[in-house]
C-alpha positions in Angstrom: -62.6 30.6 33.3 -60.0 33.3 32.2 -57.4 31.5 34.3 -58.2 28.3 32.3 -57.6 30.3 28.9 -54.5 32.1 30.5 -53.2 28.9 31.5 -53.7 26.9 28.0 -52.2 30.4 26.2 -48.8 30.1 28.5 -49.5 26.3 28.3 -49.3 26.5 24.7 -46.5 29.3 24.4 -44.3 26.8 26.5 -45.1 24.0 24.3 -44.4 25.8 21.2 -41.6 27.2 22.3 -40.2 23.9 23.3 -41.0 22.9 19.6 -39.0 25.2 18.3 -36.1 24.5 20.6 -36.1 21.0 19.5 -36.9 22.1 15.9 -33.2 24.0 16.0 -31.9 20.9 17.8 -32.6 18.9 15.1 -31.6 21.8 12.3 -28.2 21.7 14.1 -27.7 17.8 14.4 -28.8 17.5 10.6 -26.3 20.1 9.9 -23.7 18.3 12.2 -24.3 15.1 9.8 -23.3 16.4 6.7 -20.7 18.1 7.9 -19.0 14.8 9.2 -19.8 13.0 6.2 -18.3 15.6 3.7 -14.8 15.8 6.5 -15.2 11.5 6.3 -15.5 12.0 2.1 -12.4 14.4 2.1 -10.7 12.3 4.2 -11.1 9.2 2.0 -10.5 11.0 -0.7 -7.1 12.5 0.6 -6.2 8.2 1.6 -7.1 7.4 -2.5 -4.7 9.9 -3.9 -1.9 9.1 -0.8 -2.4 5.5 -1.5 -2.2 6.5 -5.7 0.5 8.3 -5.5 2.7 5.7 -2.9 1.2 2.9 -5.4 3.1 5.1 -8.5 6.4 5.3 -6.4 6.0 1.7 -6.0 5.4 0.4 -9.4 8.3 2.9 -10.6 10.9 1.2 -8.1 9.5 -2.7 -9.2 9.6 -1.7 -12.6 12.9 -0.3 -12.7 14.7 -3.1 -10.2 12.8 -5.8 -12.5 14.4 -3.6 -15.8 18.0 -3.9 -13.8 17.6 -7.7 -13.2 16.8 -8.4 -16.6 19.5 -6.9 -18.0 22.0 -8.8 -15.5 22.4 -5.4 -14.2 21.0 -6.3 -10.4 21.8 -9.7 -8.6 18.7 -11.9 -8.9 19.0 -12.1 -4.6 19.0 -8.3 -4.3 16.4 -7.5 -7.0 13.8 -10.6 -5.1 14.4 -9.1 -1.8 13.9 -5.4 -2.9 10.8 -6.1 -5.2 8.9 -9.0 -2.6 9.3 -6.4 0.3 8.0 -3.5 -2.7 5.5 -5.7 -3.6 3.8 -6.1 -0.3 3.4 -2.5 0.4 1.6 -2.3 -2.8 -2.2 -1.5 -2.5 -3.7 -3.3 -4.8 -7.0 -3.6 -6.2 -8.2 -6.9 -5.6 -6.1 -9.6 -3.3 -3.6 -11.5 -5.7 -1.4 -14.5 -4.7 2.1 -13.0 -5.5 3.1 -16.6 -5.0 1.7 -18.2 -7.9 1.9 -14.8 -10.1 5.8 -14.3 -9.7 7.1 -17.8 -8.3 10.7 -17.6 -9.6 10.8 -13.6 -7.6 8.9 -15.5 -4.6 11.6 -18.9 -4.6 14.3 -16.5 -4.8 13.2 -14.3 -2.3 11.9 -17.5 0.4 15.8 -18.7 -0.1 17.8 -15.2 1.2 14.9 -13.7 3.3 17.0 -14.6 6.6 20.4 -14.5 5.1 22.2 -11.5 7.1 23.2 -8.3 5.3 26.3 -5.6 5.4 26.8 -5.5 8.9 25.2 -8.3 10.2 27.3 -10.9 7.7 30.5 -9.6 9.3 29.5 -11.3 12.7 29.4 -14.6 10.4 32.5 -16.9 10.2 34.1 -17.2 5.9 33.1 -20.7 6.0 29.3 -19.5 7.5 29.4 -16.5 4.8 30.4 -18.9 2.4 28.0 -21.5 2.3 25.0 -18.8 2.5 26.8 -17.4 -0.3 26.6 -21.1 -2.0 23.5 -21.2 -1.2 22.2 -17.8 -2.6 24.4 -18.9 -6.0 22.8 -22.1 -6.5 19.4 -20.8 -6.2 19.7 -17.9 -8.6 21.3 -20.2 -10.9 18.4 -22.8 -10.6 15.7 -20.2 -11.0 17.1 -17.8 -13.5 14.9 -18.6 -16.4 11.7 -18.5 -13.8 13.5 -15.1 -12.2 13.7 -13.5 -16.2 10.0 -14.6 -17.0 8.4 -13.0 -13.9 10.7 -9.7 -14.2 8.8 -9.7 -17.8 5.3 -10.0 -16.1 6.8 -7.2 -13.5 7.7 -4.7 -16.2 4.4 -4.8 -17.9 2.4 -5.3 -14.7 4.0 -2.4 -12.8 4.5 0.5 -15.5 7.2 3.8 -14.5 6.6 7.5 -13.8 6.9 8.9 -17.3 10.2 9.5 -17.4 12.0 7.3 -15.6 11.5 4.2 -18.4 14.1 6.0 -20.4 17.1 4.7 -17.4 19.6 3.5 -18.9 21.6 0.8 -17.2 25.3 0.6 -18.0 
């Protein structure tokens, strides 16, 4: 009989202390949780502002090529090119067809988005230069007034850091 009450006491000592053990498991995997969820928070958090702050960059560079275009100070090619490839590294808040929001900037763009640049034009003939160059002329002349309305719609949808809306262009 006092083996039988020895052996539930040690019985019960093991069991209890296995509780315990598992208790402290479970304290530490809780623990563990929150941890990776505040690191997953921060991390988000840390992707918001980066994605902010590229956004601002962004919307200053659209804004102020879309500025330079209106005022004939920026070729209507150049400025498309620049802005649709700005545009598309833009983050924003809900999807938006560009297409249909800024289809003189998107025709424009469609038209030169193969045409060679700088180095690459110099492998070209003239006559091949030339007619891209036709080309490129003809289609900024037949979507100018489209081109002018969306650079509007640009500068008010894509504001400037503080600051930099005071450019002048000469």
């Amino acid at each position: 009989m006092d083996m039988m009450i020895l052996a539930l006491c040690v019985g019960a000592a093991i069991i209890a202390g296995l509780a315990f053990y598992a208790g402290q498991l479970l304290y530490k995997l809780n623990t563990q949780k929150k941890y990776i969820a505040q690191q997953q928070l921060k991390k988000q958090q840390q992707l918001a502002k980066s994605r902010q702050q590229r956004n601002l960059k962004l919307a200053d560079s659209i804004h102020l090529i879309a500025r330079a275009m209106n005022e004939e100070q920026c070729e209507f090619s150049e400025g498309c090119l620049r802005i649709w490839v700005l545009m598309s590294q833009y983050s924003f808040e809900q999807e938006q067809d560009l297409t249909e929001r800024y289809p003189g900037i998107y025709a424009m763009y469609d038209v030169v988005k193969d045409m060679p640049t700088h180095e690459a034009r110099k492998k070209y003939s003239k006559k091949d230069v030339f007619k891209q160059d036709s080309t490129r002329w003809r289609a900024e002349e037949a979507n100018t007034a489209a081109i002018k309305a969306d650079c509007e719609k640009l500068i008010v949808d894509f504001k400037a850091e503080p600051g930099s809306d005071k450019v002048v262009f000469n």
